[in-house]
DRENDO-1510 file (C-alpha; in Angstrom, 1 decimal, always signed):
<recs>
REC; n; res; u; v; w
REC; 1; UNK; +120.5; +123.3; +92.2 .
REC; 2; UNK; +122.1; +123.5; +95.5 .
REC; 3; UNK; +121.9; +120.0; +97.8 .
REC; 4; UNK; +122.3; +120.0; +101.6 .
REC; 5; UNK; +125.9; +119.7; +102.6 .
REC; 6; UNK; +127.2; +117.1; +105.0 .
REC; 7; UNK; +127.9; +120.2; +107.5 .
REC; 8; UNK; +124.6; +121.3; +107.4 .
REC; 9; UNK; +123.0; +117.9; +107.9 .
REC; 10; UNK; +125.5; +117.1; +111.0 .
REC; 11; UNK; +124.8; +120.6; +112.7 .
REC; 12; UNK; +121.0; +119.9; +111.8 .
REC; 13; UNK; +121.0; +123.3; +110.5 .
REC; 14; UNK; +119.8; +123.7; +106.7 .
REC; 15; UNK; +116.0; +124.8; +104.5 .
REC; 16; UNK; +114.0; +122.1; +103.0 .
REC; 17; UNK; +111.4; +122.8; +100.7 .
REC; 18; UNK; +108.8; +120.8; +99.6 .
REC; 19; UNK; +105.6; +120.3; +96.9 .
REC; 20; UNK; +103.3; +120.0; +100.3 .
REC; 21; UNK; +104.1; +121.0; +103.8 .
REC; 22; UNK; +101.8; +119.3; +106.5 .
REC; 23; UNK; +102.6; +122.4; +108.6 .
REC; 24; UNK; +100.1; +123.4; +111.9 .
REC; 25; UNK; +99.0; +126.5; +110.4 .
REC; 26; UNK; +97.8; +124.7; +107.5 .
REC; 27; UNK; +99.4; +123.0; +104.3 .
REC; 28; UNK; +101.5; +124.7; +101.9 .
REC; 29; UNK; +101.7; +123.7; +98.3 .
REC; 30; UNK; +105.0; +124.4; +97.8 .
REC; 31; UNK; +106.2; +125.2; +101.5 .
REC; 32; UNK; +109.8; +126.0; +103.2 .
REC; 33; UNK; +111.0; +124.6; +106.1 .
REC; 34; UNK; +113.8; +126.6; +107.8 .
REC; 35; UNK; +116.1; +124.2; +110.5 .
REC; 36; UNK; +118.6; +125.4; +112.9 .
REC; 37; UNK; +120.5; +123.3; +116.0 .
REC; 38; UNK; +117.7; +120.7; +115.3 .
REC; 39; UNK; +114.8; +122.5; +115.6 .
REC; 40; UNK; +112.3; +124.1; +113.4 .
REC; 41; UNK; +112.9; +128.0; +113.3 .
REC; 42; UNK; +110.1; +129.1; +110.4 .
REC; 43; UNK; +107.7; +127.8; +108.3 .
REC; 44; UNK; +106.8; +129.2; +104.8 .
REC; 45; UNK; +104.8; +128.7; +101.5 .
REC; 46; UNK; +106.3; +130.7; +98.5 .
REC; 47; UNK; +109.4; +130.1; +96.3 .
REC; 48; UNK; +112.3; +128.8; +98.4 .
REC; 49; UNK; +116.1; +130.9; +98.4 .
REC; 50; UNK; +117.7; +130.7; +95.5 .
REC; 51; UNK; +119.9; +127.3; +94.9 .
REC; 52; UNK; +117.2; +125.1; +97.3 .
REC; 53; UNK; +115.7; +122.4; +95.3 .
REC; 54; UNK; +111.7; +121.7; +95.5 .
REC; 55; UNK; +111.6; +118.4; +96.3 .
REC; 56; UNK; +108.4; +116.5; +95.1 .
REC; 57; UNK; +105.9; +114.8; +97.7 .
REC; 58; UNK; +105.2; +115.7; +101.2 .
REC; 59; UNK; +106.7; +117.0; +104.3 .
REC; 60; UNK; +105.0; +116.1; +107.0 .
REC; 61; UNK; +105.9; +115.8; +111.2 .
REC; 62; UNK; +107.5; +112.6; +112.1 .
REC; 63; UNK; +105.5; +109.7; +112.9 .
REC; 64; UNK; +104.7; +108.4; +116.8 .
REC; 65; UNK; +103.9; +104.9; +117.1 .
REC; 66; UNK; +101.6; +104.6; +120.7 .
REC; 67; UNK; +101.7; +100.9; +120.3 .
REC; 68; UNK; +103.7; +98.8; +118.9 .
REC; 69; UNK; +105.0; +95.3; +121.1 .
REC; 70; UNK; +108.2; +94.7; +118.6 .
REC; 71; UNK; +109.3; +94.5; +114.9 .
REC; 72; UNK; +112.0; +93.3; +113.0 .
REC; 73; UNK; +112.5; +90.3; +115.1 .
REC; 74; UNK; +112.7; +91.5; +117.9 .
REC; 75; UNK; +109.5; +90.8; +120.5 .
REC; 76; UNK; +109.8; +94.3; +123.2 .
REC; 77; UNK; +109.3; +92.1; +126.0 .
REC; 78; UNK; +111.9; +89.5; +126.0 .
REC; 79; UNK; +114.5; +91.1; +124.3 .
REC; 80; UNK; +117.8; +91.1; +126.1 .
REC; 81; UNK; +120.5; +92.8; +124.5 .
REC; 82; UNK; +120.0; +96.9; +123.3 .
REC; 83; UNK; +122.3; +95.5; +120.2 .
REC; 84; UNK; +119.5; +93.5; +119.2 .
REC; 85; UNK; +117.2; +96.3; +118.7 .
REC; 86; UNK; +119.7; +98.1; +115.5 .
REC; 87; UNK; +117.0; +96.3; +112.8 .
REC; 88; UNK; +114.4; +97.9; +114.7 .
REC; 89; UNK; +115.5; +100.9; +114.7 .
REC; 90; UNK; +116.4; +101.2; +110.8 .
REC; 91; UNK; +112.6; +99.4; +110.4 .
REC; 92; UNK; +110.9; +102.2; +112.0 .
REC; 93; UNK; +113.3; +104.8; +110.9 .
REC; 94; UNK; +112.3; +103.1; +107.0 .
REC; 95; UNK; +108.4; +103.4; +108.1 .
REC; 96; UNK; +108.4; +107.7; +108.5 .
REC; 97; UNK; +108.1; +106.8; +112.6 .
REC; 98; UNK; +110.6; +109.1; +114.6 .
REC; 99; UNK; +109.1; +108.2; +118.0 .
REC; 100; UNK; +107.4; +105.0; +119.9 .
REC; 101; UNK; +106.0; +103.5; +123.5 .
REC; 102; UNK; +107.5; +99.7; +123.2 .
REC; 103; UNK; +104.7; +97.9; +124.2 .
REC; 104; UNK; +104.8; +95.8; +127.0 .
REC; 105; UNK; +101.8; +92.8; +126.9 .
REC; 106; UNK; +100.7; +91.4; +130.2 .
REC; 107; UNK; +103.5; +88.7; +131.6 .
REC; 108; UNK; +104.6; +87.6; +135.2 .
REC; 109; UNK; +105.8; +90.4; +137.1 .
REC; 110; UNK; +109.2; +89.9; +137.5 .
REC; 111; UNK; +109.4; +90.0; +133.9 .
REC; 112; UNK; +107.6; +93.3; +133.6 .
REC; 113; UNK; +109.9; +94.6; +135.8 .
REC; 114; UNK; +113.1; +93.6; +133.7 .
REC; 115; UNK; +111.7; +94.7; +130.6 .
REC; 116; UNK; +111.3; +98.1; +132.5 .
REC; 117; UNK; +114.5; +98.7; +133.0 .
REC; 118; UNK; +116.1; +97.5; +130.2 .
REC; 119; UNK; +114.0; +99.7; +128.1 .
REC; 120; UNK; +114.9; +102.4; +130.8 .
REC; 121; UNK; +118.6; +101.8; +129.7 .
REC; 122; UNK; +118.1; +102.1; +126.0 .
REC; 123; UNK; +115.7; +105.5; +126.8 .
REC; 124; UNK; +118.6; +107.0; +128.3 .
REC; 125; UNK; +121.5; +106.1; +125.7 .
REC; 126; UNK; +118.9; +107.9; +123.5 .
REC; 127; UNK; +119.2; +107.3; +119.7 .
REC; 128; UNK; +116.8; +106.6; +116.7 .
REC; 129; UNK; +114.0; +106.7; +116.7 .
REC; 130; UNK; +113.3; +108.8; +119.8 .
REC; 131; UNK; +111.7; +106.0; +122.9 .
REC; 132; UNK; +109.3; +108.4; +124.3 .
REC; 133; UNK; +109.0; +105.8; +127.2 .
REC; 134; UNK; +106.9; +102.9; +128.0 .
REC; 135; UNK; +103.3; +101.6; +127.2 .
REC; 136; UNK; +102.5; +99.0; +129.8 .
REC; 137; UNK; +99.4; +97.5; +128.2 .
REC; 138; UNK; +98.2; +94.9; +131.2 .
REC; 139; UNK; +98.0; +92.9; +133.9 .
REC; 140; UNK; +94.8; +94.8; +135.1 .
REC; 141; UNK; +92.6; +93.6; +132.1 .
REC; 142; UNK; +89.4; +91.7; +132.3 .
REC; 143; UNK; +89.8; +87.5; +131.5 .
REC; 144; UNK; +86.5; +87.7; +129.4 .
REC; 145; UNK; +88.5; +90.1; +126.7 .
REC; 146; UNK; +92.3; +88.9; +127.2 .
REC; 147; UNK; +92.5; +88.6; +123.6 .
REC; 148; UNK; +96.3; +87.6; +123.1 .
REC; 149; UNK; +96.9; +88.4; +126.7 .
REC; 150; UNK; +97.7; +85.0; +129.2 .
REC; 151; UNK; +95.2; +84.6; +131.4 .
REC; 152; UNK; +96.9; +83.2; +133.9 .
REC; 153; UNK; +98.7; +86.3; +134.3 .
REC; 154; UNK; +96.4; +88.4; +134.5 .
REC; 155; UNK; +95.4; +90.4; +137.8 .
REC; 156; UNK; +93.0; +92.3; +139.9 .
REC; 157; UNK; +93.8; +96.0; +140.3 .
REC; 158; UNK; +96.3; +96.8; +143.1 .
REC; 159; UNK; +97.5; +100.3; +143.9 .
REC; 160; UNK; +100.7; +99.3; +145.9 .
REC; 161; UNK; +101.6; +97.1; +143.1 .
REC; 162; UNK; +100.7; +99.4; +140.4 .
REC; 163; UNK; +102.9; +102.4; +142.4 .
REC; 164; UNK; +105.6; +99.7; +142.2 .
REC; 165; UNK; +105.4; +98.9; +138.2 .
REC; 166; UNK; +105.6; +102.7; +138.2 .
REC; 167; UNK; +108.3; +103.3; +140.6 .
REC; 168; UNK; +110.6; +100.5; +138.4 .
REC; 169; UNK; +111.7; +103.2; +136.0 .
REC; 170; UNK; +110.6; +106.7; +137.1 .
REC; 171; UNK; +109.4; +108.5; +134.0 .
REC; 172; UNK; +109.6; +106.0; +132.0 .
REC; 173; UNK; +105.9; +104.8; +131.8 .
REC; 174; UNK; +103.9; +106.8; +129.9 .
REC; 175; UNK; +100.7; +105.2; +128.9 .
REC; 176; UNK; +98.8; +102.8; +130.5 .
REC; 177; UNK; +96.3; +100.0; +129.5 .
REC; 178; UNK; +93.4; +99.0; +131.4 .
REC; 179; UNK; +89.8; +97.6; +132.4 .
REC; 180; UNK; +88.2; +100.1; +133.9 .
REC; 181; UNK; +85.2; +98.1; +135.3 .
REC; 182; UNK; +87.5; +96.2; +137.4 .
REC; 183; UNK; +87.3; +96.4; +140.9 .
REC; 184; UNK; +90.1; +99.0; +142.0 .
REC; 185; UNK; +90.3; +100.5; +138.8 .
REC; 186; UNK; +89.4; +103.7; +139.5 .
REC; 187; UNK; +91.9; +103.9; +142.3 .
REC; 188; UNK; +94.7; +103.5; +139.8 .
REC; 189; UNK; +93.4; +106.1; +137.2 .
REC; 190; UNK; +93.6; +108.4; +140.3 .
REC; 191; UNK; +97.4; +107.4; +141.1 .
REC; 192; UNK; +98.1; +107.5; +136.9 .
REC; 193; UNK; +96.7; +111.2; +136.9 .
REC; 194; UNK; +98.4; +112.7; +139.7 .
REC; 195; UNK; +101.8; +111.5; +137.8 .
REC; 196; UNK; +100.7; +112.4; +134.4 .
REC; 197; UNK; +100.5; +109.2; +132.6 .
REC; 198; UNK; +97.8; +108.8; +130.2 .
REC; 199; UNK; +95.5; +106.1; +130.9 .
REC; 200; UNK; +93.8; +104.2; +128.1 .
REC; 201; UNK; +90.3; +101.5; +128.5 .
REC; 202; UNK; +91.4; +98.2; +126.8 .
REC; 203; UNK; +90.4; +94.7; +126.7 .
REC; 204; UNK; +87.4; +95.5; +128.5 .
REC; 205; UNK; +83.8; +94.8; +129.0 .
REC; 206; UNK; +83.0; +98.0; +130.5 .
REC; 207; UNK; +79.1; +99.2; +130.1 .
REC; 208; UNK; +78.7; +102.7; +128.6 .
REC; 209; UNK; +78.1; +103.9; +132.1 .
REC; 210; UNK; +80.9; +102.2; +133.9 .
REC; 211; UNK; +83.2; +103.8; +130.8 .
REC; 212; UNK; +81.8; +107.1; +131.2 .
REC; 213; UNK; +82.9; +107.3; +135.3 .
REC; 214; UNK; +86.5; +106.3; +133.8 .
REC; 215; UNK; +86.2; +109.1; +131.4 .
REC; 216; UNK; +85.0; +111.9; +134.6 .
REC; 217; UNK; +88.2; +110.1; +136.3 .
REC; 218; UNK; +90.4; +111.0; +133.7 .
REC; 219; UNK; +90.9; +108.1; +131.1 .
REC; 220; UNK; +91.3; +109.4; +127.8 .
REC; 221; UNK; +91.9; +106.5; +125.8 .
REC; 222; UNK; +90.4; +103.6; +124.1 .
REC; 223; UNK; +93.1; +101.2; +123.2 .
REC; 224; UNK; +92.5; +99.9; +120.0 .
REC; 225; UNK; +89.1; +100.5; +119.3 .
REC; 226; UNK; +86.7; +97.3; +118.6 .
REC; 227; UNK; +89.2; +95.1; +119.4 .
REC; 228; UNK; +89.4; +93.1; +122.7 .
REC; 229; UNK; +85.9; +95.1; +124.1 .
REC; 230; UNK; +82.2; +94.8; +124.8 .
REC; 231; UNK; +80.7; +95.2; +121.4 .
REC; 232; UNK; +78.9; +98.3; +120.8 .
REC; 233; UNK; +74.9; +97.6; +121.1 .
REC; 234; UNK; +72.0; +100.4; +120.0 .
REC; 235; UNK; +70.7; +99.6; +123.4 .
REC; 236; UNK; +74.0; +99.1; +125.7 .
REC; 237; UNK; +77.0; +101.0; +123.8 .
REC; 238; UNK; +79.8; +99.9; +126.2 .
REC; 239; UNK; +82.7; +101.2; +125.8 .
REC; 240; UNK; +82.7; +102.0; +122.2 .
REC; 241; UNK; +79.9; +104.2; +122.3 .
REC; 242; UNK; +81.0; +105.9; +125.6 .
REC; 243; UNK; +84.4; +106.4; +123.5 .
REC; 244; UNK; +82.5; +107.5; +120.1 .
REC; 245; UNK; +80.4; +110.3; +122.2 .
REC; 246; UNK; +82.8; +111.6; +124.5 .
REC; 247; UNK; +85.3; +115.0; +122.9 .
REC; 248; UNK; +87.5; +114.2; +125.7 .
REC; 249; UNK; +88.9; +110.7; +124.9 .
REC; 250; UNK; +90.8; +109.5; +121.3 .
REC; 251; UNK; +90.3; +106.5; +120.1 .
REC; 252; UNK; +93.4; +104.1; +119.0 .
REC; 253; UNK; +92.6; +102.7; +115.6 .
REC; 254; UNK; +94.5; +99.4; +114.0 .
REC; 255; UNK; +93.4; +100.2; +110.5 .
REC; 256; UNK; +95.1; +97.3; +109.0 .
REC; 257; UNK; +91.4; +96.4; +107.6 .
REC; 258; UNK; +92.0; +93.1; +109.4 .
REC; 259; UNK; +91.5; +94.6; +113.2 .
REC; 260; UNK; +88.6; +96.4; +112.0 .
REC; 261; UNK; +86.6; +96.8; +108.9 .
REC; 262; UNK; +88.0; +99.8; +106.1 .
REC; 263; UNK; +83.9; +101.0; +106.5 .
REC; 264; UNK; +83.9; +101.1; +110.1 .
REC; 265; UNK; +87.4; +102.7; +110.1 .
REC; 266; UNK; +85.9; +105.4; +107.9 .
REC; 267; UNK; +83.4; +106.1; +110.3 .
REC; 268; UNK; +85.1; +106.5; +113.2 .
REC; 269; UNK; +87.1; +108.8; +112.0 .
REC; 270; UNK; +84.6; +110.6; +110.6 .
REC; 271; UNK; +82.4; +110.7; +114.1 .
REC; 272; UNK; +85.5; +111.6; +116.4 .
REC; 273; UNK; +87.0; +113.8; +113.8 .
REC; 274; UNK; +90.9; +113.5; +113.2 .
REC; 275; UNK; +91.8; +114.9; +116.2 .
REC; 276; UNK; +90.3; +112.5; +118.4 .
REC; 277; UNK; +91.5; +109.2; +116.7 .
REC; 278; UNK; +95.4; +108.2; +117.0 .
REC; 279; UNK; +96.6; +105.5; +114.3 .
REC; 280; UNK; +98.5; +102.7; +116.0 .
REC; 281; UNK; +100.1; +99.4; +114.5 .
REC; 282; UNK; +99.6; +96.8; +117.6 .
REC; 283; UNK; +103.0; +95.8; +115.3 .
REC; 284; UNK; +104.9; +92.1; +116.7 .
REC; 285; UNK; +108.0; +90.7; +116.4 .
REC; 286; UNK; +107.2; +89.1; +112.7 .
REC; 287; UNK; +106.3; +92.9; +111.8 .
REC; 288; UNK; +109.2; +94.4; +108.8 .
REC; 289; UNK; +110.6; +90.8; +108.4 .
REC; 290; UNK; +110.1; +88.8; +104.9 .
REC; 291; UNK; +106.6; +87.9; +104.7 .
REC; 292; UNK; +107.0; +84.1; +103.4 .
REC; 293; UNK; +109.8; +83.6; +105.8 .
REC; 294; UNK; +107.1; +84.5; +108.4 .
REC; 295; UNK; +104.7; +82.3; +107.4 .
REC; 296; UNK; +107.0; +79.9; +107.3 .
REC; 297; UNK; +107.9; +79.7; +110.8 .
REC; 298; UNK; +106.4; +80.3; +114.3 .
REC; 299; UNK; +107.2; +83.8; +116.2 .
REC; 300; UNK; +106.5; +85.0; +119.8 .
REC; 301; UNK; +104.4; +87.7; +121.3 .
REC; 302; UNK; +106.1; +88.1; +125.1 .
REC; 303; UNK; +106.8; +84.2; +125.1 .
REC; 304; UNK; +103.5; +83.0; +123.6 .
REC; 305; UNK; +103.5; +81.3; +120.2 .
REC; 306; UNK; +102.1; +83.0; +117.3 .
REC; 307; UNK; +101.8; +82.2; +113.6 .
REC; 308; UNK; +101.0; +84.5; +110.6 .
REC; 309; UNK; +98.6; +84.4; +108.2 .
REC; 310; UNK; +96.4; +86.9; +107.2 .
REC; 311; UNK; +97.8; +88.5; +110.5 .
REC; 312; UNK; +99.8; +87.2; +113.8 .
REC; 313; UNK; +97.5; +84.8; +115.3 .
REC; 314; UNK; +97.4; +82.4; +118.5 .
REC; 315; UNK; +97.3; +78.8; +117.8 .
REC; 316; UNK; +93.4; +79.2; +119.0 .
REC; 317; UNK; +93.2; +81.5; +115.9 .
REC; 318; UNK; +92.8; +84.8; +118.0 .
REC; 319; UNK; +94.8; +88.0; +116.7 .
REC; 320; UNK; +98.1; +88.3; +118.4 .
REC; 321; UNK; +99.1; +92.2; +117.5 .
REC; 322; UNK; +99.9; +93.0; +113.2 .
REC; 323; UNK; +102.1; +93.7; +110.6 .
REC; 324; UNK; +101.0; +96.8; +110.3 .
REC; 325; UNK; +103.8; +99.6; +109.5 .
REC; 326; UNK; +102.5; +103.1; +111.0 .
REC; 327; UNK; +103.1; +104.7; +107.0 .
REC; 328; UNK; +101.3; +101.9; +105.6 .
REC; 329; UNK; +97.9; +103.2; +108.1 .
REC; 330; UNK; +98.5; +106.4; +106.7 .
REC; 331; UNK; +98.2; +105.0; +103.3 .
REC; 332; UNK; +95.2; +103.3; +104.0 .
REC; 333; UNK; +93.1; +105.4; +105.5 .
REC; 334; UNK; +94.4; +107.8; +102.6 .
REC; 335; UNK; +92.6; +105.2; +100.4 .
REC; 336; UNK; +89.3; +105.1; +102.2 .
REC; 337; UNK; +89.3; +109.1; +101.2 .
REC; 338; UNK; +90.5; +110.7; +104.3 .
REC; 339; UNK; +91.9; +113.9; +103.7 .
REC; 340; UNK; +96.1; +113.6; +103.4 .
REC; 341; UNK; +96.8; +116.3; +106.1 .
REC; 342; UNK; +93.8; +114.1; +108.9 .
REC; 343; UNK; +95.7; +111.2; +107.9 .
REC; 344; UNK; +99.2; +112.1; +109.0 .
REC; 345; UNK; +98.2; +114.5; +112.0 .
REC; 346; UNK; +96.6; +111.3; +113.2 .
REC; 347; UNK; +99.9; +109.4; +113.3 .
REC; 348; UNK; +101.9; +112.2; +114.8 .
REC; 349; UNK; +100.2; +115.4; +116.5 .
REC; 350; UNK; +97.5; +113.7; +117.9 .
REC; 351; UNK; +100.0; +111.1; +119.6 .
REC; 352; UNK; +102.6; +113.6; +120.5 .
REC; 353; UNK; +99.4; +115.8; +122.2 .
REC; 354; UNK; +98.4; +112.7; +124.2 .
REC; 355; UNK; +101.6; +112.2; +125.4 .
REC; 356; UNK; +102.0; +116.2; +126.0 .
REC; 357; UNK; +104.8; +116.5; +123.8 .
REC; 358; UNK; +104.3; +119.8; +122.1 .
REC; 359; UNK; +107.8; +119.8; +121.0 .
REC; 360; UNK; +106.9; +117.0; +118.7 .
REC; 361; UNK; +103.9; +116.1; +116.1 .
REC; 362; UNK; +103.9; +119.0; +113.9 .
REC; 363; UNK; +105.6; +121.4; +112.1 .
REC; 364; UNK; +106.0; +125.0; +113.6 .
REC; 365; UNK; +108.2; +127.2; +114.6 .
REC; 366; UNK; +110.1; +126.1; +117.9 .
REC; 367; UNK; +109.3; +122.3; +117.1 .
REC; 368; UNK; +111.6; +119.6; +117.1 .
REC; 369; UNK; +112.5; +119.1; +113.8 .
REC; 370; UNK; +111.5; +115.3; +113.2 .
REC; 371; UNK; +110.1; +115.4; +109.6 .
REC; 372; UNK; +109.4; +112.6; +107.1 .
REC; 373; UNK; +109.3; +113.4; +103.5 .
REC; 374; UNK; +107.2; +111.1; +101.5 .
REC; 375; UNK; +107.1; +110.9; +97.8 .
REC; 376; UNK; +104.0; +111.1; +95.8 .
REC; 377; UNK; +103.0; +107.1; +96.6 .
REC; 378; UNK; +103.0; +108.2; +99.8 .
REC; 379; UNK; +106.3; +106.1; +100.1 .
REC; 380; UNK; +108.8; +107.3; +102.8 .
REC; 381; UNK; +112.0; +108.7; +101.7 .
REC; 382; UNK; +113.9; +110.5; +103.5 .
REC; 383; UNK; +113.7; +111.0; +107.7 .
REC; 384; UNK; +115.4; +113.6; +109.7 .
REC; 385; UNK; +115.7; +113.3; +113.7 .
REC; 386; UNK; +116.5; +116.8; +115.5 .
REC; 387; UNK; +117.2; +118.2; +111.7 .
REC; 388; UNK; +119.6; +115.4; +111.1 .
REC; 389; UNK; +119.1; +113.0; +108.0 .
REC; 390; UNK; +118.7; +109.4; +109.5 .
REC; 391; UNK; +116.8; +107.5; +106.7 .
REC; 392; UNK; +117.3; +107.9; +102.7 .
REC; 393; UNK; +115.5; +105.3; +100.8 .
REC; 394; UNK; +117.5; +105.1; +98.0 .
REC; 395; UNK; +120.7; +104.7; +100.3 .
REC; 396; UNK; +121.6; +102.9; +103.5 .
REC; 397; UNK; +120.9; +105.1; +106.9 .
REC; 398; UNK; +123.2; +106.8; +108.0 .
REC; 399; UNK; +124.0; +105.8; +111.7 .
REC; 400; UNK; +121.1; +107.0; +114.1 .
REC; 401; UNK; +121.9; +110.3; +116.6 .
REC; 402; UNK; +120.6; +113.2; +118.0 .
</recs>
């Protein structure tokens, strides 16, 4: 059988063919995947050209992580040096993810501001996984839902301040967390639209009505759904049943089945449909490290102390983010009998459309050709970036490019 050549692999020119495709058009059981100069060129079920090897498991886009505040280690608002972040990259390379939003918790200020354009430095120098820029998750959040947030730092919406957060790294910000009920709020949902940043309703306490004026202003997310938010109620829904009853806006899950429970995880994918739910980790710095070593020892989520247990967790007991890995959601809501192909579109083309990125999130013709093949476990094996191999299980990464 004929194997990919080093030449092909470094042009990321070459045909990969696979038991199961997860391709936009639809699976194909077996399917062929045609690369050349890095992007995807055709798409195919029937036998593949002579000498190319079907290779068991699944093909499926690249994974995009919306969420994720650090892993490996490494905590995505106080790191310092970009050489620190080489175990992240091989841990999310190792996971199937090919692109993220670091995640940057509410802090003081000045701190936000340095984390901006630090991870405006390591954006540019571009690399593996792909940083599709910035989720800024805080400071406009309501005090009554901080969950792991500081409430000390949190603050009331201001538009010049917000244009300044903004104006740190042009570009870089692409997603933005907040309260919608807060005085001010809709203000900044005005200034996020006209620059095309996708705002998301998080650690709220937003009624179903106040929600669904965020929603006609243009929000379109929930950020992590249950957690950190009014309850919903049969008689006052909040923002979970504005968010369950409205096409227009996809909810971020943490199915972890700690966040929220596997039943309700079931059903909220099954009432939005897998188009309107993205799969997100909420992943800190303990995430892809040794898990008695963790347990062992205190970690930080943007300076504040956390411990791990069942799951990251304040001193007060409150959750503090998870150790969630975006190919272990997959698996789980796999388990809860979602069908394979919802699964994996909701951990890479429903986050790549949010963020308007048609270029990524599936595979078609014209598509950046950041694929994950996973074995029959569901296991990742092998990751390509731009139609270059970056990950191999069963061998140490080759060094991360585009």
């Amino acid at each position: 059988m004929r194997n990919v050549t080093r030449t092909e692999m470094s042009s990321g020119s070459f045909v990969i063919a696979a038991a199961r495709v997860v391709a936009e058009q639809g699976d194909f059981t077996p399917g062929i995947v045609e690369v050349a100069r890095g992007r995807i060129a055709r798409v195919r079920g029937g036998r593949p050209p002579r000498g190319v090897r079907v290779r068991p498991g699944v093909l499926a886009p690249g994974l995009i992580d919306l969420q994720i505040n650090g892993c490996a280690g490494v905590d995505f608002v106080t790191f310092q040096d970009p050489a620190s972040l080489v175990g992240v990259r091989g841990h999310l390379l190792g996971t199937g993810v090919t692109g993220f939003l670091p995640t940057l918790i509410t802090t003081p200020l000045p701190v936000l501001h340095q984390a901006l354009r630090r991870w405006q430095e390591v954006a540019r120098a571009g690399g593996a996984p792909r940083v599709l820029g910035v989720h800024v998750e805080g400071p406009y959040l309501n005090p009554a839902f901080a969950g792991a947030h500081p409430i000390e730092h949190l603050r009331a919406p201001d538009a010049g301040e917000f244009t300044r957060i903004l104006d740190e790294a042009p570009g870089l910000v692409r997603l933005f967390t907040l309260a919608p009920e807060l005085p001010g709020a809709d203000g900044l949902i005005q200034i996020g639209r006209k620059r095309r940043i996708l705002l998301s309703a998080g650690h709220t306490g937003a009624t179903c009505e106040q929600a669904r004026q965020a929603f006609r202003s243009g929000m379109r997310m929930a950020t992590h759904l249950f957690n950190a938010m009014r309850p919903l109620h049969h008689r006052e829904p909040g923002i979970v049943g504005a968010t369950l009853a409205d096409d227009r806006v996809t909810a971020g899950l943490i199915a972890d089945f700690v966040h929220v429970h596997p039943a309700v995880v079931r059903t909220v994918i099954a009432g939005k449909g897998w188009g309107r739910v993205a799969l997100v980790t909420d992943a800190v710095a303990p995430a892809g490290e040794d898990r008695d070593r963790v347990r062992a020892r205190s970690s930080s989520l943007a300076g504040r102390e956390v411990t791990v247990s069942d799951a990251p967790r304040l001193p007060s007991g409150t959750l503090a983010g998870s150790l969630l890995t975006l190919d272990q959601a997959v698996r789980n809501v796999v388990s809860l009998g979602v069908p394979l192909r919802d699964a994996v579109l909701m951990a890479s083309a429903v986050p790549a459309a949010l963020l308007g990125r048609r270029d990524l999130g599936r595979i078609a013709a014209g598509a950046r050709a950041d694929l994950v093949l996973f074995d029959r476990r569901l296991r990742v094996e092998t990751v390509y970036l731009a139609g270059i191999r970056v990950f191999e299980r069963t061998g140490i990464p080759r060094r991360p490019t585009e």
